[in-house]
C-alpha positions in Angstrom: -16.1 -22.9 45.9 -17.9 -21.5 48.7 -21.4 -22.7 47.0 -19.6 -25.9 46.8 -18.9 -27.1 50.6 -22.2 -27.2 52.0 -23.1 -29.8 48.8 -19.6 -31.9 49.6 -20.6 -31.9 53.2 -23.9 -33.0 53.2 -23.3 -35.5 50.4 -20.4 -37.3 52.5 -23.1 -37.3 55.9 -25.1 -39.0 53.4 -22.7 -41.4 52.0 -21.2 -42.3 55.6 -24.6 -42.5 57.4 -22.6 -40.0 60.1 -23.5 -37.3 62.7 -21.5 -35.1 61.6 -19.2 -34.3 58.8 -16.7 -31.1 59.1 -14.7 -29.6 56.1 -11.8 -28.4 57.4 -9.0 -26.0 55.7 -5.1 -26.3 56.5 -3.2 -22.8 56.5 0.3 -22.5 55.2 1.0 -22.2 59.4 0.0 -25.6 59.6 -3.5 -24.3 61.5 -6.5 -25.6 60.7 -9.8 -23.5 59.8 -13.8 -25.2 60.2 -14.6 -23.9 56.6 -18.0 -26.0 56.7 -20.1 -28.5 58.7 -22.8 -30.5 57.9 -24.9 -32.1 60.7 -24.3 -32.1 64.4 -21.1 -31.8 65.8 -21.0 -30.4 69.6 -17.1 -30.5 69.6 -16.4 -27.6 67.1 -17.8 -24.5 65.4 -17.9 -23.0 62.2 -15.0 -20.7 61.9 -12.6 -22.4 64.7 -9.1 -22.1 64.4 -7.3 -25.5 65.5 -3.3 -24.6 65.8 -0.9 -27.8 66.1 -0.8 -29.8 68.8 -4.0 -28.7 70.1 -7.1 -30.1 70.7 -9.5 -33.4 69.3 -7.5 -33.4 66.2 -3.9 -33.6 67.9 -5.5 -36.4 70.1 -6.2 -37.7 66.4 -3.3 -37.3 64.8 -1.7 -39.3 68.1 -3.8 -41.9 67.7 -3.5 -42.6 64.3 0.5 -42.6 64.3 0.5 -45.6 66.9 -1.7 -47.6 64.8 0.4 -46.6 61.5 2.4 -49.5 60.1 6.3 -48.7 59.2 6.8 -48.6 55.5 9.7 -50.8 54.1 12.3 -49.3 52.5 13.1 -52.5 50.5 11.8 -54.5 48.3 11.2 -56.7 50.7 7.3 -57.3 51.7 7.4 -57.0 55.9 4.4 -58.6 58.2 3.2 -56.4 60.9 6.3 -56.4 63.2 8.3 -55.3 60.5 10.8 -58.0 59.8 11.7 -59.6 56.1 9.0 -62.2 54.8 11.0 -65.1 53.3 9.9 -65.3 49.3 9.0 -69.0 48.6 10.8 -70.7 45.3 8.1 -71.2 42.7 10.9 -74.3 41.2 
């Protein structure tokens, strides 16, 4: 596996015409582990240890719950504020 990372990194700068990807691995503790980057990335280093609620990736994980749309629990589709779309008859 460890052959493997630097090839899945650099492919996925590639792919993404990025900076920077960064591989990271999540511990059963919930921390997070910078296994492998490829590029440039200023804001981390191999071998940091992220634990919850801290840092870039907490601002991350913040920012991507407020855009997150609710899942219905219905069958019912729901439009963006989250109340029942009316079905039209096909009679």
């Amino acid at each position: 596996m460890e052959e493997l990372l630097p090839l899945i990194a650099a492919k996925f700068q590639e792919i993404l015409a990025c900076q920077a990807v960064n591989i990271w691995l999540l511990h059963p503790d919930e921390t997070l582990e910078l296994l492998r980057q490829a590029g440039h990335d200023l804001t981390v280093f191999k071998g940091q240890v992220v634990k919850p609620g801290e840092g870039m990736l907490e601002l991350f994980r913040i920012l991507a719950r407020a855009c997150a749309f609710p899942i219905p629990r219905t069958r019912a589709s729901c439009n963006a504020t989250n109340t029942p779309v009316k079905r039209l008859s096909t009679h």
